[in-house]
N, C-alpha and C positions, 0 to 999 in steps of 0.2 A: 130367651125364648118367649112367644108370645102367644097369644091363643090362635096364629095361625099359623104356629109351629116355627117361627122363625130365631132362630141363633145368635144368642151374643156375638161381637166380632169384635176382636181386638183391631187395635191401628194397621192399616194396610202396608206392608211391605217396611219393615221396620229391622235393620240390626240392631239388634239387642247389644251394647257394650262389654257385660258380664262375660261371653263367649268367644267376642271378636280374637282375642288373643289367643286363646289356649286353641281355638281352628284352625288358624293360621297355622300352629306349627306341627299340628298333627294330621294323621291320613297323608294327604300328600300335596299338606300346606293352606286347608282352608282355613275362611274366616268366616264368622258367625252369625247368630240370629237375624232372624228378621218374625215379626209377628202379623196376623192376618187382621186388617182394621178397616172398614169402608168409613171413605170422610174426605171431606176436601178441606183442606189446609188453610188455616188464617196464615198472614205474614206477620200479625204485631209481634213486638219484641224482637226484632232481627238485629242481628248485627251487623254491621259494615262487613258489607261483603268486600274480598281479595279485589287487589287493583284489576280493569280488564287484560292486564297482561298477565301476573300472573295466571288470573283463571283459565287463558286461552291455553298458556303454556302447560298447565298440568294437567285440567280438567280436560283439554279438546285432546292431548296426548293421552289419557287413560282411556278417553273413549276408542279410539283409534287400537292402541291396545289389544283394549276387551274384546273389539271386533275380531279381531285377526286371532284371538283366542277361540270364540265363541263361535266364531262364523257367522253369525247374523247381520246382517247388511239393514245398517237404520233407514229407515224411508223420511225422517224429519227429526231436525234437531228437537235436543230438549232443553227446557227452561232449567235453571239452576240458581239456586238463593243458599247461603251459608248463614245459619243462623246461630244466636245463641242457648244457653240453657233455658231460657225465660223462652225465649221463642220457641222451642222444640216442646217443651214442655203445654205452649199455649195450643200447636197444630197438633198436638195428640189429645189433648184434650176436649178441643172444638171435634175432630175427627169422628172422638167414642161418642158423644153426648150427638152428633148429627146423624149417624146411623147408628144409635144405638140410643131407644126412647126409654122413656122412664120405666115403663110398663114389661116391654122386654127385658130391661136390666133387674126388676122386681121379680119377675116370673123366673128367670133362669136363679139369681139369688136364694127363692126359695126351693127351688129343685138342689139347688146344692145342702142347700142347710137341711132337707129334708134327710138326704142321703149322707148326713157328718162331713158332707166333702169342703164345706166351710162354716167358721163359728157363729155359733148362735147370734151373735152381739155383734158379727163384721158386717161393712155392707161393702157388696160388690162392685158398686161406683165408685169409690174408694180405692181398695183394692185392687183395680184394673186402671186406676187411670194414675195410681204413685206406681204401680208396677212399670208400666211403660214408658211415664215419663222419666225413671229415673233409670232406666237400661237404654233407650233408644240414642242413637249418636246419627243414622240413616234414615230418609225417608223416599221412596219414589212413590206419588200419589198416581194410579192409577186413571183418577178420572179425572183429575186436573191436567197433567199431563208434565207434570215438576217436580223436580229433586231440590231434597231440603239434604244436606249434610251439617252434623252439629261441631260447631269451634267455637267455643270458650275466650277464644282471643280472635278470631279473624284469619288466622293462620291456616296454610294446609300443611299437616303435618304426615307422615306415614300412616296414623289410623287415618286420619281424613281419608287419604289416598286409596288405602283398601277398602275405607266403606263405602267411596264413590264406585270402587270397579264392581261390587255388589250389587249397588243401586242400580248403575248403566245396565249390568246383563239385564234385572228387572226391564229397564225402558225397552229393550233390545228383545223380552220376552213378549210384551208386549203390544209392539209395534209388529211379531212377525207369527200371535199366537192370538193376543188378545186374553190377559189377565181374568178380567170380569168372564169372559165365557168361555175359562180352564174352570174355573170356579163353581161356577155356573148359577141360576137364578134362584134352585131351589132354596127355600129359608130353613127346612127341617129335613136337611140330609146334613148334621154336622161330623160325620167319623166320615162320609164322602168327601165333602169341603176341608178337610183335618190332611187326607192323605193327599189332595193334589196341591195342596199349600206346602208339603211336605215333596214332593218333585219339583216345584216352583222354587222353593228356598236351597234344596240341594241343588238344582241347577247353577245357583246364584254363588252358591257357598263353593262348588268345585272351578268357576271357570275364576272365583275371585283370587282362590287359593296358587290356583296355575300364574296369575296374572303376580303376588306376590313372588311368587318363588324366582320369576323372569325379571322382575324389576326394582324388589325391594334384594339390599342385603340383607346378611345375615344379624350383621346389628341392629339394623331397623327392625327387625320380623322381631328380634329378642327383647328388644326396649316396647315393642306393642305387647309383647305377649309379657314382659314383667307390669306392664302398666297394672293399676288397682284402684279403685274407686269405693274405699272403703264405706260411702253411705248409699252407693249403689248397690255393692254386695250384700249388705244389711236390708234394703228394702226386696232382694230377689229372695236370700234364706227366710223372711217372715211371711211369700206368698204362699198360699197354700199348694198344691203340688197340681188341683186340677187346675187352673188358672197358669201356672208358670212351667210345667211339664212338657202341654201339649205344642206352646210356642217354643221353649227348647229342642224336642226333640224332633219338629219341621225341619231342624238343621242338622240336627248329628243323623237321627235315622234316613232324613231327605237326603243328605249328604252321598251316604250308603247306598241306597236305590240308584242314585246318579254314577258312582264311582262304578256300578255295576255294570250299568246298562255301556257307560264309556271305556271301560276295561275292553270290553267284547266289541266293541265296534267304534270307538272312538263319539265324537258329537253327532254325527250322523245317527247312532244308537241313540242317544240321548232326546232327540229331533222326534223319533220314533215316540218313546215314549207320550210325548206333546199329540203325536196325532190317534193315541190309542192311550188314553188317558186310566188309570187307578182309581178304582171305582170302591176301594175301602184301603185301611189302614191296614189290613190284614195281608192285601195284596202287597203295600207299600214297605212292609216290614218281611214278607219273607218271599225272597227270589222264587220258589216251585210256584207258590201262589198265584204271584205273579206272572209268571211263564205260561200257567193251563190254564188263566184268567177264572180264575173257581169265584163266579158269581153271588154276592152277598145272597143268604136266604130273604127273600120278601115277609117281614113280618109285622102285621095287623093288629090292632087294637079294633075292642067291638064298636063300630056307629054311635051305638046306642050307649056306651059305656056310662056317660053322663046320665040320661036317661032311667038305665034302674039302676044306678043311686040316690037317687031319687029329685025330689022338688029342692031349686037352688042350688045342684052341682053343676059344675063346667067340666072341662077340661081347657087349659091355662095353656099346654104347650104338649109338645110332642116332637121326637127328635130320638138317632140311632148314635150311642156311645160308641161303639167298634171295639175292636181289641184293647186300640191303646188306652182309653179310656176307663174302661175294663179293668183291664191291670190297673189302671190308679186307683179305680172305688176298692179293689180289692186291697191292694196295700196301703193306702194311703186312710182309707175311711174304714177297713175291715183288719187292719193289725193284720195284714197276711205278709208273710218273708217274699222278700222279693220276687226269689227264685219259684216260690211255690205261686205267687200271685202272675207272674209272666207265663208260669205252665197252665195256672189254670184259666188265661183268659185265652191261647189256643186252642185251637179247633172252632173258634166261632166260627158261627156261620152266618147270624143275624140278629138282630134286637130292636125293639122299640121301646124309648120308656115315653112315658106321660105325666105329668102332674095333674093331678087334679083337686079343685077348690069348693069347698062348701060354703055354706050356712055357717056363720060366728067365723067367720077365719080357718075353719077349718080343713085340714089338707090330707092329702094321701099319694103314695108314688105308685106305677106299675111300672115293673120294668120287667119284659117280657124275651128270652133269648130263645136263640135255636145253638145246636150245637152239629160239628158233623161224625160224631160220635158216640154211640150209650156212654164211653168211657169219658170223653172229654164232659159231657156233659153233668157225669159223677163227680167231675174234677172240682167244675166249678161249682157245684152244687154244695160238694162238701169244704170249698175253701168260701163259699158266698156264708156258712153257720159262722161265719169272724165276723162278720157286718150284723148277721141277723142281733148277736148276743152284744154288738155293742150300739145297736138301736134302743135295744130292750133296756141295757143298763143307763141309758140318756132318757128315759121313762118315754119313747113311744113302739107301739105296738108293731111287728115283724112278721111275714110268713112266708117258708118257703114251697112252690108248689111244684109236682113234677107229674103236668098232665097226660105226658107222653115220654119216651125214652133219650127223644131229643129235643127233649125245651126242659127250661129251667125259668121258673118267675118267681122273682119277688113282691114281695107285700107289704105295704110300709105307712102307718098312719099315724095321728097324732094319739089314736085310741082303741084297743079291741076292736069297738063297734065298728070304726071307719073299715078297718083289715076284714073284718067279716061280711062288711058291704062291700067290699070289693071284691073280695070270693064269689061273693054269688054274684056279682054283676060280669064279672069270667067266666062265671058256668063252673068254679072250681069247689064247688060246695062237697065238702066229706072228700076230696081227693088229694087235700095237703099231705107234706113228709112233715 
């Protein structure tokens, strides 16, 4: 995030490997990850792409396929290059570093670390770009208009094969939706951008999983799904869970959203979706939500915030978490049990947090919620005292305020004095719990 609110973005339309197998054979046969990343893709390091005959024979048959799965009728062919680990590795990493500036990647960095959601000592360019490089096996670049699949030897093998029919629905999404503007241009709506990457990938993860069940056997489907990658595995269990989470669960909960809408009316439902698009994670994770389209609350941070805090504050970034996200600061950075951290990030309604930077380095978070309940709003109030008390014992200063029956804000600096300025630059002065 940047100071004009814009969002780290991981690699754009990415299968994750870690996933690909256990999707496939679950639900009703898909296959997995993809992560949301703007960048256009270098070619160095490729490998010897398949002869043009094999390529025509499987890749131009998968397409053909997917169509007749998907329904979407392509308007131009796509480009295709097979690369290797070196190569896959280089266009994800050109990708982050091209739409993702140094400054952006510092600012969201320290919004994490501020809030425990990642270590003191890690740095986040780091940690997003071994994350990705060491899960992704798929690529469809959006704005280049090419698919990268990764092989190790040159070969198409059965994953090859199910992460091309991923990628295809991508181009196929695309060419008859237009990616960039599902997404859409905002830089500081990322729990917006969160759940329609999360329809985008479910869409991609059920038509891929139908396309296995008609073409792969059952040996194939078992030999991908025993497959292992033991220093891939290792590099996903060390990420931390806001970073690795939210691009997992674009697929399993995307998945769900998608399974739903196609249960009740087949693609043609699913189609729908696309033209009346998930305007929060909230919406995307539970069907009623979705159904009476219960619009995020609008929630503001003061103009003036920087302002009186006086000479030398900014604010660095600004950006809505959502449910899902939610739930991870609460379990993930606040020791809350699963179960009580998923109940108490329902009922949101809306949120904004901020970071904001001073004078010597000095920092401070607001993160500001609505809720649509007194009761939900108790909920997370009283599951948000786990985060408060494990700010406090990381020696910075915590407060929780409850200006009304339904918000909830936190307060979070590197010192008393900062949390006290910010109290009164809220107008919450004497109205803390």
């Amino acid at each position: 995030m940047t100071t004009d609110g814009s969002t780290t973005r991981g690699p754009r339309r990415l299968v994750v490997a870690a996933l690909v197998a256990g999707l496939v054979v679950t639900a009703c046969g898909s296959t997995g990850p993809t992560a949301s990343l703007s960048g256009s893709p270098s070619t160095s390091g490729a490998a010897p792409s398949p002869s043009p005959s094999e390529d025509l024979s499987i890749y131009t048959q998968i397409e053909g396929q997917v169509v007749a799965i998907r329904g979407l009728t392509p308007k131009t062919p796509v480009a295709r290059k097979v690369v290797d680990q070196a190569g896959m590795r280089d266009i994800v990493t050109t990708s982050f570093h091209d739409q993702n500036p140094e400054s952006l990647v510092k600012s969201t960095e320290s919004l994490y670390k501020a809030l425990l959601l990642l270590p003191a000592t890690s740095s986040l360019d780091t940690l997003w770009t071994d994350l990705l490089s060491s899960q992704v096996i798929g690529l469809y670049d959006d704005i280049t208009k090419r698919m990268y699949v990764l092989s190790s030897t040159g070969t198409i093998g059965p994953a090859e094969e199910i992460t091309y029919a991923h990628e295809y629905t991508h181009a196929l999404q695309d060419q008859a939706f237009g990616l960039e503007s599902i997404i859409g241009k905002a830089t500081d709506q990322g729990d917006r951008a969160l759940a329609r990457t999360m329809l985008i990938e479910g869409d991609a993860t059920l038509s891929m999983s139908l396309w296995a069940q008609a073409n792969l056997s059952a040996a194939e489907i078992a030999a991908v799904g025993q497959a292992t990658d033991p220093a891939s595995q290792a590099v996903l269990d060390r990420t931390p869970a806001i970073l690795k989470e939210p691009l997992l669960d674009a697929y399993t909960d995307g998945l769900t959203l998608n399974l739903r809408a196609y249960a009740g009316g087949g693609y043609a439902a699913v189609d729908k979706l696309f033209a009346n698009l998930p305007e929060s994670t909230e919406q995307a994770i539970h069907a009623d939500k979705l159904a009476s389209r219960e619009a995020p609350v609008v929630v503001t941070l003061p103009a003036d915030l920087a302002t009186k805090l006086g000479a030398g504050w900014s604010v660095a970034m600004q950006d809505t978490l959502g449910e899902l996200q939610l739930q991870i600061l609460l379990r993930d950075a606040g020791g809350a049990v699963a179960t009580i951290a998923t109940a108490a990030a329902a009922g949101w309604g809306g949120d904004r947090v901020a970071l904001v930077e001073g004078p010597s380095g000095a920092e401070g978070v607001v993160l500001d919620t609505a809720w649509d309940t007194t009761k939900d709003a108790e909920e997370f109030a009283l599951a948000l005292q786990g985060l408060q008390a494990k700010l406090q014992a990381a020696g910075r200063a915590a407060a929780i305020e409850r200006p009304t029956d339904l918000r909830v804000v936190l307060l979070t600096g590197d010192s008393p004095t900062i949390v006290n300025s910010l109290e009164h630059a809220m107008g919450f002065a004497g109205v803390g719990a």
